[in-house]
GULO-244713 format. One record per residue (C-alpha): residue in one letter; y, z, x. Coordinates in steps of 0.05 Angstrom, whole numbers, plus 32768, in hexadecimal, padded with zeros to 4 digits. Layout:
AYZX...
***
This chain:
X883686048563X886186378579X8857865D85BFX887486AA85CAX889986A48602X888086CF864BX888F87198648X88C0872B8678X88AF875486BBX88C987908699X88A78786865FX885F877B8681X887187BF86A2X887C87E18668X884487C08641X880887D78687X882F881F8688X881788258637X87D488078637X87B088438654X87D98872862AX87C2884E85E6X877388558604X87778895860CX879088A885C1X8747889B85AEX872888D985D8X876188FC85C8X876488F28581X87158904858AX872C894385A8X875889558577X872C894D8538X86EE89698567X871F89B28578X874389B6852FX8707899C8501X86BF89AA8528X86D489EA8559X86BA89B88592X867F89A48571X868789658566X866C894C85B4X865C88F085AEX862A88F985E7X85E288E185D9X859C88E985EFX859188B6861FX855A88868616X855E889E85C7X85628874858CX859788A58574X85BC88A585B8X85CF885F85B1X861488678594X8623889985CEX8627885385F9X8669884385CEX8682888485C3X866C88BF85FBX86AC88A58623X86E188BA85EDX86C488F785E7X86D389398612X86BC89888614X8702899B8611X874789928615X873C89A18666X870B896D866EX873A89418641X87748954866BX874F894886B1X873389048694X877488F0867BX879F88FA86B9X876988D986EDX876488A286B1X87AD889486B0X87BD889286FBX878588698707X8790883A86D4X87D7882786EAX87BD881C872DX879887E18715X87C387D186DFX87FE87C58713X87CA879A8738X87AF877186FAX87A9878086AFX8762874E86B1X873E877586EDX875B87BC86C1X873B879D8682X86FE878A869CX86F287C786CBX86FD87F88690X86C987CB8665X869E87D286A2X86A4881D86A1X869D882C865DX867287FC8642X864287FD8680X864B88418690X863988588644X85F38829864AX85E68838868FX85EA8885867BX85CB887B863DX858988568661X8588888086A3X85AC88BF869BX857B88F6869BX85A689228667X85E589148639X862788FD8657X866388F9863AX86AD88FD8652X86DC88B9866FX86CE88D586B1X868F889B86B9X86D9886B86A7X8704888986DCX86CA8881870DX86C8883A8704X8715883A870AX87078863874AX86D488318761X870287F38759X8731880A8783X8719881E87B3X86FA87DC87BEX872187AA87A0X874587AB87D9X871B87A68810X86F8876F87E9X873A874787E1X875C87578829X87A3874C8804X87E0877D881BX87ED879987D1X879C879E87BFX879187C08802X87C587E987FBX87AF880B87B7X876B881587D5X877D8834880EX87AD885E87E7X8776886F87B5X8745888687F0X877C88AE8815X878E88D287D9X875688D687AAX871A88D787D7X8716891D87BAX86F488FA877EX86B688E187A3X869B893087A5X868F89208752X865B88F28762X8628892E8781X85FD89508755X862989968770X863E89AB8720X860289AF86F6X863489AE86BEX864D896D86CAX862A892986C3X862989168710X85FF88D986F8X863588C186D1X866E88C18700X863A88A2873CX8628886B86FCX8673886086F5X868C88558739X8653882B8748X866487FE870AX86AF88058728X869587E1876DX867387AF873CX86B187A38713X86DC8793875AX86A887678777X86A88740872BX86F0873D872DX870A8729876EX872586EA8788X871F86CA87C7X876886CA87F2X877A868887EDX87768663882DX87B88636883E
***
């Protein structure tokens, strides 16, 4: 039996940095063949509570308006990913499960209109940090969260019904599932 030896420090850096980037080639690719083939038509949200909507739970997160909701999505998707990822790759993998697989059913089952967009993602991102660390009481943990909430408190205003072009429901869906995903994930400080 042969074993691969441990990637280096470096190399785990380098491998978290380019885990968000190869995630978001999927909406992007979307966008791309949406803009060039379909003039924008081609939208992945569903109906809710529809027969026909139920793919939307899959797909409604890789797909975006525009290249400016891409482009908004993408940065607040990035930052927030490596926040977590510099944290733990298993909380990042399960939070962004979370958020995209629970986020597209909750939508799909209570949303009162079509949603689509990683924005219901980055709220779950959102929502783990700013918990995980209060939750955990470690230095580096609390120190993410209470850089998150200094400098991206901004983002809560997204959960208000203030837009009524924007799926408010989603994001309040997502950063709920993101205080979900940190209590699921944390660990108790171990006591010496």
């Amino acid at each position: 039996m042969t074993t691969t030896p441990p990637l280096s420090f470096l190399d785990q850096v380098r491998q978290r940095l380019v885990l968000p980037m190869e995630i978001l080639t999927v909406p992007w690719l979307q966008e791309i063949i949406d803009q060039t083939f379909f003039r924008g038509g081609w939208s992945l949200a569903g109906m809710p509570r529809s027969l026909e909507g139920v793919p939307s739970i899959f797909f409604a997160a890789f797909s975006h308006g525009d290249y400016e909701h891409l482009v908004g999505n993408t940065i607040a998707f990035a930052i927030f990913s490596w926040l977590i990822l510099a944290k733990s790759k298993k909380d990042y993998l399960t939070t962004f499960m979370i958020g995209w697989l629970g986020g597209g059913f909750c939508c799909w089952l209570l949303g009162p209109g079509p949603v689509h967009g990683l924005s219901g993602v980055v709220y779950s991102l959102f929502g783990y940090l700013l918990l995980i660390g209060w939750l955990e009481k470690r230095i580096w943990s609390l120190g993410i969260s209470v850089f998150v909430c200094v400098n991206y408190i901004s983002v809560l205003g997204g959960i208000f019904p203030t837009d009524l072009r924007i799926a408010w429901w989603g994001h309040l869906i997502g950063l709920l599932l993101g205080f979900f995903a940190a209590y699921g994930v944390y660990r108790e400080p171990q006591q010496s």
